[in-house]
C-alpha positions, -999 to 999 in steps of 0.1 A, spaced: 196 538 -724 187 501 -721 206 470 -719 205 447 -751 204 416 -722 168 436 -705 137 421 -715 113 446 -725 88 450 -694 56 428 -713 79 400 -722 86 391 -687 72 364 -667 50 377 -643 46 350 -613 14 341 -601 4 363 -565 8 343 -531 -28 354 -530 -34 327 -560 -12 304 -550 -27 303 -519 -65 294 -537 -55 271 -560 -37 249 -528 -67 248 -508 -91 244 -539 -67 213 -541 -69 203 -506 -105 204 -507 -114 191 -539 -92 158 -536 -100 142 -503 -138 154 -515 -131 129 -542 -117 101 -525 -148 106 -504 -175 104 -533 -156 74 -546 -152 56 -517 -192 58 -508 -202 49 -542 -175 16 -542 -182 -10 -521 -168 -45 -534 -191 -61 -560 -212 -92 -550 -199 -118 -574 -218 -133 -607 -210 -162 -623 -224 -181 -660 -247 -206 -646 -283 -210 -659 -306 -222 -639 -335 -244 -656 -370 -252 -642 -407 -263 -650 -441 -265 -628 -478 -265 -635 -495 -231 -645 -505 -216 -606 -477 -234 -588 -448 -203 -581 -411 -218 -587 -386 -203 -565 -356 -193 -583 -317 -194 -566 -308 -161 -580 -277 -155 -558 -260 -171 -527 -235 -155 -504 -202 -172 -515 -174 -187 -491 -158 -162 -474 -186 -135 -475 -178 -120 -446 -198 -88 -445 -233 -80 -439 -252 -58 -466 -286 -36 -465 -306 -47 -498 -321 -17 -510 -342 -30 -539 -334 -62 -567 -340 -52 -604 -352 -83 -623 -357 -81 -663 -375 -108 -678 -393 -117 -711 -423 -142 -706 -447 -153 -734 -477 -145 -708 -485 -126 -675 -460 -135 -647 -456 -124 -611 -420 -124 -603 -412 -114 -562 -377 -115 -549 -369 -126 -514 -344 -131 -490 -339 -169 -481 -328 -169 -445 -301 -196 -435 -302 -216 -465 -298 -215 -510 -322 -230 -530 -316 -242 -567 -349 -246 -587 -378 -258 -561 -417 -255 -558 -412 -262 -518 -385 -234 -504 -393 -240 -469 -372 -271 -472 -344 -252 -479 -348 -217 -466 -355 -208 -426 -377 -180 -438 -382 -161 -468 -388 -123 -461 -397 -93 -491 -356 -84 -502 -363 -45 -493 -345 -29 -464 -334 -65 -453 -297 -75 -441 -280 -101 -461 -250 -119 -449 -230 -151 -454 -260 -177 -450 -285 -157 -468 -293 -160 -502 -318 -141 -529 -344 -158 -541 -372 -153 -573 -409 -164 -568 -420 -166 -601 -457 -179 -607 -482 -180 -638 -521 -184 -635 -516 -198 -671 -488 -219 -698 -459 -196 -698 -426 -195 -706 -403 -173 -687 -367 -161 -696 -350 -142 -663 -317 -122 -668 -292 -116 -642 -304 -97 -616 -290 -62 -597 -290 -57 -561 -292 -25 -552 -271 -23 -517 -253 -6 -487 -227 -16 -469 -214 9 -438 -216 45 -458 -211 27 -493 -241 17 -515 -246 10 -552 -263 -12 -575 -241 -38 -588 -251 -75 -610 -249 -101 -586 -254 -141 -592 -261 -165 -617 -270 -157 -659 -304 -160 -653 -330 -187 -659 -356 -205 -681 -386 -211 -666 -414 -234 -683 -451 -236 -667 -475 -259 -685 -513 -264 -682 -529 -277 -651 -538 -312 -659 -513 -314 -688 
């Protein structure tokens, strides 16, 4: 004879076995600091943007160097550049280069050795507090150029991502040689 206060045997609770108790903690132990880990590597702090346009004109086979992004006060880390993605519409052919302005920011110039040290190919370069990045852009013929903001692709200690970084972008104008 039963109790009336017995549970039949298949309505019981049946607790989980030590054994999977034991596999789901160390599943968990594994999986979150794992996590932290990914997240941490693919996070370092952004580089900073801001709305400015930049604006500038030159004769058709004279490059403008474009300030696309200065280290801002307080930029107290150094970065590995990996590679800058540029997008830009142009009504003709354009060669656009970015670089790495050493010791110095330039606006809108045809003459960036009066501003910049030394301008070396963005690729595998540090970047610190007194660095900037810098567009050549230069036409063989009239063109008008439209530049959007440009991504840095970058690592700092284990971390690395690509992230926007700078100014809006810029209009660029070259005209005809002897126009």
């Amino acid at each position: 004879m039963t109790s009336s206060l017995e549970l039949p045997a298949d309505a019981r609770q049946r607790r989980p076995s030590r054994r999977t108790t034991n596999i789901v903690l160390v599943a968990l132990a594994i999986v979150i600091p794992l996590s932290w880990v990914a997240w941490f590597v693919n996070t370092p702090p952004p580089l900073g943007t801001d709305g400015r346009q930049a604006s500038g004109t030159s004769v058709a086979g004279t490059p403008l160097y474009v300030g696309m992004y200065n280290a801002p006060s307080g930029f107290d880390r150094t970065i590995r550049i990996i590679g800058v993605k540029v997008d830009a519409q142009a009504s003709r052919s354009v060669d656009i280069t970015p670089l790495v302005c050493r010791d110095g920011a330039v606006g809108v110039t045809t003459r960036p050795e009066q501003f910049c040290s030394e301008l070396v190919d963005t690729e595998g370069e540090e970047f610190s507090d007194t660095d900037s990045i810098v567009l050549q852009v230069g036409s063989d013929d009239a063109a008008r150029v439209e530049i959007d903001r440009i991504r840095v692709g970058f690592q700092q200690d284990l971390r690395s991502t690509t992230a926007p970084a700078g100014i809006a972008g810029a209009s660029l104008t070259f005209s005809a040689a002897g126009n």
